[in-house]
C-alpha positions as CSV (number, residue, x, y, z in Angstrom):
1,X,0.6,17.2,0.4
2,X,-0.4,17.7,-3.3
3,X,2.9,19.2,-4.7
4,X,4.0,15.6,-3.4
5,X,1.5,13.7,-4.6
6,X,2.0,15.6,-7.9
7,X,5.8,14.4,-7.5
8,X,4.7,10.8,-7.0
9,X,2.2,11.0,-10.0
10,X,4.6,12.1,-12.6
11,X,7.8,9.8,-11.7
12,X,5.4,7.0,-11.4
13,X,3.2,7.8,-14.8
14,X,6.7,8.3,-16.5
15,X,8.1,4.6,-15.5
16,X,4.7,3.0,-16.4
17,X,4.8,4.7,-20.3
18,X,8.5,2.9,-20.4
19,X,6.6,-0.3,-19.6
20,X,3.0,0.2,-21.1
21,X,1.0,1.8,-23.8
22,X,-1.2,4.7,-22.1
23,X,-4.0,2.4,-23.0
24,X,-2.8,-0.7,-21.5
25,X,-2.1,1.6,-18.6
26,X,-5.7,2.7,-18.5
27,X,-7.2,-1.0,-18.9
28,X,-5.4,-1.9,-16.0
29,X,-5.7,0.9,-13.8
30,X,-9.8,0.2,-14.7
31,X,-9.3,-3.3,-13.8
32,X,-7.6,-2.1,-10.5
33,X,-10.6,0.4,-9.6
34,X,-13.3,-2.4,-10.1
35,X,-11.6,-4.9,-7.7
36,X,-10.8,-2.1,-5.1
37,X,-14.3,-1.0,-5.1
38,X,-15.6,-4.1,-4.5
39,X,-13.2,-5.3,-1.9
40,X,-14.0,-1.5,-0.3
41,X,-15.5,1.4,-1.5
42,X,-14.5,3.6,1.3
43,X,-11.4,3.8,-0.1
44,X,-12.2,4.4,-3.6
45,X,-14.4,7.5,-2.0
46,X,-11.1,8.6,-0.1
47,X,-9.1,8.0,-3.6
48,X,-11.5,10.1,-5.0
49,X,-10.6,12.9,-2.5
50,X,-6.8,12.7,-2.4
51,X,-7.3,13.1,-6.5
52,X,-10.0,16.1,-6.1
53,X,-7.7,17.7,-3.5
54,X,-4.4,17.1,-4.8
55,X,-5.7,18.5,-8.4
56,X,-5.0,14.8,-9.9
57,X,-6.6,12.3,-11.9
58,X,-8.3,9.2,-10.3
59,X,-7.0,7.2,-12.4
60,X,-3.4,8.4,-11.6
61,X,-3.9,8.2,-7.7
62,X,-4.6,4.6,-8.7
63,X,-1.7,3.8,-11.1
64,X,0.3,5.1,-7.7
65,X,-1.8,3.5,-5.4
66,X,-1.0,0.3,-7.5
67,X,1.9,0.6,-8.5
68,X,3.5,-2.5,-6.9
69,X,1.6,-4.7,-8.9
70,X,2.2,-2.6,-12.2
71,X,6.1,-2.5,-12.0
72,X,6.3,-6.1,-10.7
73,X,7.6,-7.4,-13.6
74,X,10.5,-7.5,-14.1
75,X,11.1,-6.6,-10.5
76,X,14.2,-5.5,-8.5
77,X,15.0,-6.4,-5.2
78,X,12.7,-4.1,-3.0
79,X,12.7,-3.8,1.0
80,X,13.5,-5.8,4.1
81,X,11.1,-6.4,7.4
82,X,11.3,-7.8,10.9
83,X,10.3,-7.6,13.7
84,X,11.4,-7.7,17.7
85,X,9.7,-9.4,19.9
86,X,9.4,-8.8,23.7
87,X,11.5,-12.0,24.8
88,X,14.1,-10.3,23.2
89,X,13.7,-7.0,23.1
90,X,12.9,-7.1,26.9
91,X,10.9,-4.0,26.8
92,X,7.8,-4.4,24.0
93,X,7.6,-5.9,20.1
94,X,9.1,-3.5,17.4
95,X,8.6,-3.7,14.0
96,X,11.0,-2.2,11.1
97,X,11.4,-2.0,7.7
98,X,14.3,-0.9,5.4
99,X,12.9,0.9,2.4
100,X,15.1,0.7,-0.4
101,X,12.9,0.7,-3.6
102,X,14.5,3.5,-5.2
103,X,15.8,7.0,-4.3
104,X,13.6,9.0,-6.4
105,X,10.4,7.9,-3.8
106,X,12.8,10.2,-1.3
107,X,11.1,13.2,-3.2
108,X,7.4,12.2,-2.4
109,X,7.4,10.1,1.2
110,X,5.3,11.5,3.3
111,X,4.2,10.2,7.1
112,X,0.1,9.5,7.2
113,X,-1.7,10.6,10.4
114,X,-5.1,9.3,10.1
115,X,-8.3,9.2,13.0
116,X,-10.9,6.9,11.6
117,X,-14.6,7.9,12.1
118,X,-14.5,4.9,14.9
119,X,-12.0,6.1,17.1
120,X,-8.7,4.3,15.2
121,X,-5.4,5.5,15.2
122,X,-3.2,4.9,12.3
123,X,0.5,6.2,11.7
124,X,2.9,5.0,8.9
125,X,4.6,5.6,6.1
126,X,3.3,6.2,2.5
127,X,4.1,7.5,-0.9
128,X,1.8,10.3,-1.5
129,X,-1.5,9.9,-2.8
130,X,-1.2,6.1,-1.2
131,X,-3.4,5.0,1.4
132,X,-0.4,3.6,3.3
133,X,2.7,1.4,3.0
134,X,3.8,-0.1,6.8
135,X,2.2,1.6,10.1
136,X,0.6,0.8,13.3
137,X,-2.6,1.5,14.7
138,X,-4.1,2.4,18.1
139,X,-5.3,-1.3,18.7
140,X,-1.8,-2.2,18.6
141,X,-1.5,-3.8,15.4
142,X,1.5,-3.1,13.5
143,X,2.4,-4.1,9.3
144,X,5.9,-4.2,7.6
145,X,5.6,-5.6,4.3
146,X,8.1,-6.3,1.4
147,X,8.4,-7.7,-2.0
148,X,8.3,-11.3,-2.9
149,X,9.0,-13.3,-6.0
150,X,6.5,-16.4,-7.0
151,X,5.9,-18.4,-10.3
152,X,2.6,-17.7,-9.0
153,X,2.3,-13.8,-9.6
154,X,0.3,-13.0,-12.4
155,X,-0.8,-9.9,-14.5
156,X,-5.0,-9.7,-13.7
157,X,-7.0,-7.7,-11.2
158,X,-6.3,-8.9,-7.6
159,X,-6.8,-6.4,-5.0
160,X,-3.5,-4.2,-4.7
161,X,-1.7,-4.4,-1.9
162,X,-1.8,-0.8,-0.7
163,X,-5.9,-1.2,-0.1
164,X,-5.1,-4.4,1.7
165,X,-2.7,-2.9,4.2
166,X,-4.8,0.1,4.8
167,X,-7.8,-2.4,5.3
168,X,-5.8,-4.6,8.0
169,X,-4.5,-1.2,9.4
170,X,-8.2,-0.4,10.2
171,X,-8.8,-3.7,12.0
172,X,-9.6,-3.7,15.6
173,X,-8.5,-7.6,16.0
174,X,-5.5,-9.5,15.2
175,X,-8.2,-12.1,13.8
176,X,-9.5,-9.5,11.7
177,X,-6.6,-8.3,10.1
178,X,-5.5,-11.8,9.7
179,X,-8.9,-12.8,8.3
180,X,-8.6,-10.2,5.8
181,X,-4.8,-11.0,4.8
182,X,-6.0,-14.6,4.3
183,X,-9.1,-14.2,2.2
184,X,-8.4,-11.2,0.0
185,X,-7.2,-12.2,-3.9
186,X,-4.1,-10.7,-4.8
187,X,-2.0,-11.0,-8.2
188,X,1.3,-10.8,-7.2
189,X,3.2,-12.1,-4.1
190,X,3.6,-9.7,-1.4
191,X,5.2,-10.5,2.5
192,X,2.3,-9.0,4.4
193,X,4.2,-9.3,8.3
194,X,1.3,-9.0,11.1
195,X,2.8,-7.7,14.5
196,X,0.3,-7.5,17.7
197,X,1.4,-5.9,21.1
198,X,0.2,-9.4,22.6
């Protein structure tokens, strides 16, 4: 994966210098680690490791993993998500998504196939070097998300919303995931859509 990742890094580092001085970038890609490591360090040990293995930064693995919140403004229209249930799909819930961000991510999507230590399954897409995008895991939760607009979204140092979805991915609950969803601070708006198999 690291010649994508390496793909992902430079288109991304080359849009954020367009919007920000390399030192703004760095104070908020700072800001970014802090919150992440509080909300869970786990995943600032597995950032570490995509960066070590993919011969990048940290600190660019971050500015990719957060990269929603750094381009949010201005912000185009992004993607659209739904979902199926069983009453009317007849036959189980399905959950969908169309990507259509930008066709230059075409160069650097990659599909994630991860086994937690605990036995959970997750599958979904991702841009590389993210933890994950939209997936499903074994306990039959399933994420779409998209972009949303709100005179609410702010610059500052919410938790991005890549380490939220890859947090609620590794739930074993629907109340879990949902608890976290609920009670995690975020900076910009985001349509986070929880799908169970129930």
């Amino acid at each position: 994966a690291a010649p994508y990742i390496h793909t992902a890094v430079t288109y991304y580092r080359e849009r954020m210098l367009r919007q920000f001085t390399e030192d703004t970038l760095q104070k908020h890609i700072r800001q970014f680690e802090e919150t992440v490591r509080d909300f869970d360090p786990s995943q600032i040990e597995e950032l570490n490791g995509i960066a070590e293995g993919s011969g990048n930064d940290p600190a660019d693995i971050m500015m990719v993993n957060a990269r929603y919140e750094l381009t949010k403004f201005p912000k185009d229209a992004e993607c659209t998500t739904g979902a199926v249930l069983k009453e009317a799909s007849g036959n189980g819930v399905y959950a969908f998504k169309n990507w259509d961000l930008s066709w230059q991510v075409m160069d650097h999507v990659v599909i994630l196939d991860i086994e937690l230590e605990d036995g959970t399954h997750i599958i979904g897409p991702s841009e590389a070097g993210q933890m994950i995008r939209d997936g499903v895991n074994s306990h039959h939760i399933a994420l779409s998300a998209n972009n949303l607009q709100s005179v609410s979204d702010h610059s500052g140092s919410g938790v991005p919303t890549v380490f939220i979805r890859r947090k609620i991915l590794c739930s074993r609950t629907m109340q879990e995931a949902e608890d976290i969803l609920l009670n995690t601070e975020r900076t910009v708006s985001n349509n986070i859509m929880l799908i169970s198999a129930e």
